[in-house]
ZAMARGU-4260 file (C-alpha; in steps of 0.2 Angstrom, whole numbers, plus 5000, padded with zeros to 4 digits):
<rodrens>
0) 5110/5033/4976 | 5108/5028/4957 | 5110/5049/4950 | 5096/5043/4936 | 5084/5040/4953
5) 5091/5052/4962 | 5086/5064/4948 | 5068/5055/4947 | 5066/5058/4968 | 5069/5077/4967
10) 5059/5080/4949 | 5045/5070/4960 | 5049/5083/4977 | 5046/5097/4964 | 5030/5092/4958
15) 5023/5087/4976 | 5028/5104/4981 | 5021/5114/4967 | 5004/5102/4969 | 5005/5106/4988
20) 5005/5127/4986 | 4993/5124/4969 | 4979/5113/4979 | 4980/5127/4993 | 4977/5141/4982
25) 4965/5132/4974 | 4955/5128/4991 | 4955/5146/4994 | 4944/5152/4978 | 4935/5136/4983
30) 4927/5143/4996 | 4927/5159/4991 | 4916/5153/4977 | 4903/5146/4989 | 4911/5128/4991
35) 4919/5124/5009 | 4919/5107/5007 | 4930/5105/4991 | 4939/5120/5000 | 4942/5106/5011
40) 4947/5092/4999 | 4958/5104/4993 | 4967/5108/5009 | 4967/5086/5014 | 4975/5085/4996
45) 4987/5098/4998 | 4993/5090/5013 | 4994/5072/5004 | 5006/5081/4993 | 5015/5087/5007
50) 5018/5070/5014 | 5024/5063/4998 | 5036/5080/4996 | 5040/5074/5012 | 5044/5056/5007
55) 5055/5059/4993 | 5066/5073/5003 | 5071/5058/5014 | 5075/5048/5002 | 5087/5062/4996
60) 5094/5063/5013 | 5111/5060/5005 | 5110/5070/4990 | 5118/5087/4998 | 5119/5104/4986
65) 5110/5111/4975 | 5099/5105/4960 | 5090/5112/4948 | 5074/5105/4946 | 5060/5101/4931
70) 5045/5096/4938 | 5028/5097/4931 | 5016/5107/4935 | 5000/5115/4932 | 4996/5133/4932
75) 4981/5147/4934 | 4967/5151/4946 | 4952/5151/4937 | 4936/5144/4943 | 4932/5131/4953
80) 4927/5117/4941 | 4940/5121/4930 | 4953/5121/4944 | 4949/5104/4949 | 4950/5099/4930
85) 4967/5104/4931 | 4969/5094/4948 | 4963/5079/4940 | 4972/5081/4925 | 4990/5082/4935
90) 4984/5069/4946 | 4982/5057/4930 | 4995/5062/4925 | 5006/5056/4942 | 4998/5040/4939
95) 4996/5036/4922 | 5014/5042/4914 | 5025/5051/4929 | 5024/5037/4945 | 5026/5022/4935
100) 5041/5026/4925 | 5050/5032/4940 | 5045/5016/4948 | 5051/5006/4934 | 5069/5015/4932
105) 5071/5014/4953 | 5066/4993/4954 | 5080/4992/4937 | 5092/5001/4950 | 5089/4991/4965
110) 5083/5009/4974 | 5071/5000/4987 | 5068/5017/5000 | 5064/5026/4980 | 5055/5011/4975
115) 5042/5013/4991 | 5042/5033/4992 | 5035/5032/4973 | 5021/5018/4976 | 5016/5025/4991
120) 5011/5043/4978 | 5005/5032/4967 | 4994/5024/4976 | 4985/5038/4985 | 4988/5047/4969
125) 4973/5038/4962 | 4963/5041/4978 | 4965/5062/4975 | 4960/5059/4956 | 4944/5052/4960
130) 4940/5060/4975 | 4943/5078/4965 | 4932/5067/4952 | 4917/5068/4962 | 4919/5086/4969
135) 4920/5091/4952 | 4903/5082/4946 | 4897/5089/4960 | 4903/5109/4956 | 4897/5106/4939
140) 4879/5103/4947 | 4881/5120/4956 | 4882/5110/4972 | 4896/5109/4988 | 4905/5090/4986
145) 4895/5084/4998 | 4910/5076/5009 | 4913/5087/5023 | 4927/5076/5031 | 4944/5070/5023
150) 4957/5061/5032 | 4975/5059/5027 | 4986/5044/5031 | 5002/5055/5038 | 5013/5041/5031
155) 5010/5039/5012 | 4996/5051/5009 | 4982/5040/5006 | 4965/5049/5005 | 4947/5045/5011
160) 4929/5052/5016 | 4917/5050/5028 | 4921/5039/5043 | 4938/5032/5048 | 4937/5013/5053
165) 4952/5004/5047 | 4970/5006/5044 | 4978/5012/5029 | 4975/5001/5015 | 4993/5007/5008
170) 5005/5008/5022 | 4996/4999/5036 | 4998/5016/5045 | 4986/5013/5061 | 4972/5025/5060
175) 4978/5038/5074 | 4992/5039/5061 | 4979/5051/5048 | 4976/5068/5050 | 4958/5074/5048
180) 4951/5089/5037 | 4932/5094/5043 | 4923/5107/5039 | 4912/5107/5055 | 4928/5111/5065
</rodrens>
């Protein structure tokens, strides 16, 4: 593997890593604060960003030893409103700046596995910064999101609500391939 995408991948691993203990954290003081259901989005989202981890580790397979890694990354508990702000904000930033250069720099270098384990972040990237859009509108109003069910494709990390009727728009995963969140479990 190309070292420049190689470097990209484990900078990526770090991020989805540091996301993945943040959002949990985050979760926690979510429903502490009175809010189970973005507690919940929080711990769906959390595992998103373990799938994507996930992804780019494989990708690494060959890359044996150690690395120091620079990755991104938010920090602070504070409230709940302005801990999904800060979730939102790292969120845009993976799609806006982070994803698609990494993307660019792994099609330049022919890296086809890097290539897929980036779009498929991307991609449900966009999903966790709009679903933490609306539970934040929703915190803002002194109100629960008003989703108690999230499902996560276990294959790229794609995010949804509410009822799961078709297979994943991103990876074709069938939908016995999600894992589901619920607060009324």
């Amino acid at each position: 593997m190309n070292p420049m995408t190689a470097d990209n991948l484990k900078s990526a691993f770090g991020g989805e890593s540091m996301a993945h203990m943040r959002y949990i954290y985050w979760g926690k003081a979510a429903v502490k604060e009175g809010y189970p259901n973005v507690g919940n989005l929080f711990d769906a989202v959390a595992y998103a960003e373990q799938v994507h981890a996930g992804n780019h580790f494989r990708e690494l397979r060959k890359e044996v030893g150690d690395a120091s890694v620079t990755a991104g990354a938010g920090f602070g508990l504070t409230n709940t409103s302005e801990n999904l702000q800060g979730a939102i904000d790292g969120e845009n930033h993976e799609v806006e700046q982070m994803y698609p250069a990494f993307i660019s720099v792994a099609n330049m270098q022919e890296e086809k596995g890097s290539i897929r384990s980036f779009e498929f972040a991307l991609e449900a990237e966009k999903t966790h910064a709009e679903l933490f859009g609306k539970a934040k509108e929703a915190v803002d109003a002194n109100k629960d999101f008003d989703q108690s069910t999230v499902h996560v494709c276990d294959v790229c990390g794609y995010t949804l609500t509410g009822a799961l009727e078709d297979d994943c728009p991103i990876c074709k995963a069938r939908t016995d391939m999600f894992t589901t969140f619920d607060t009324k479990n």
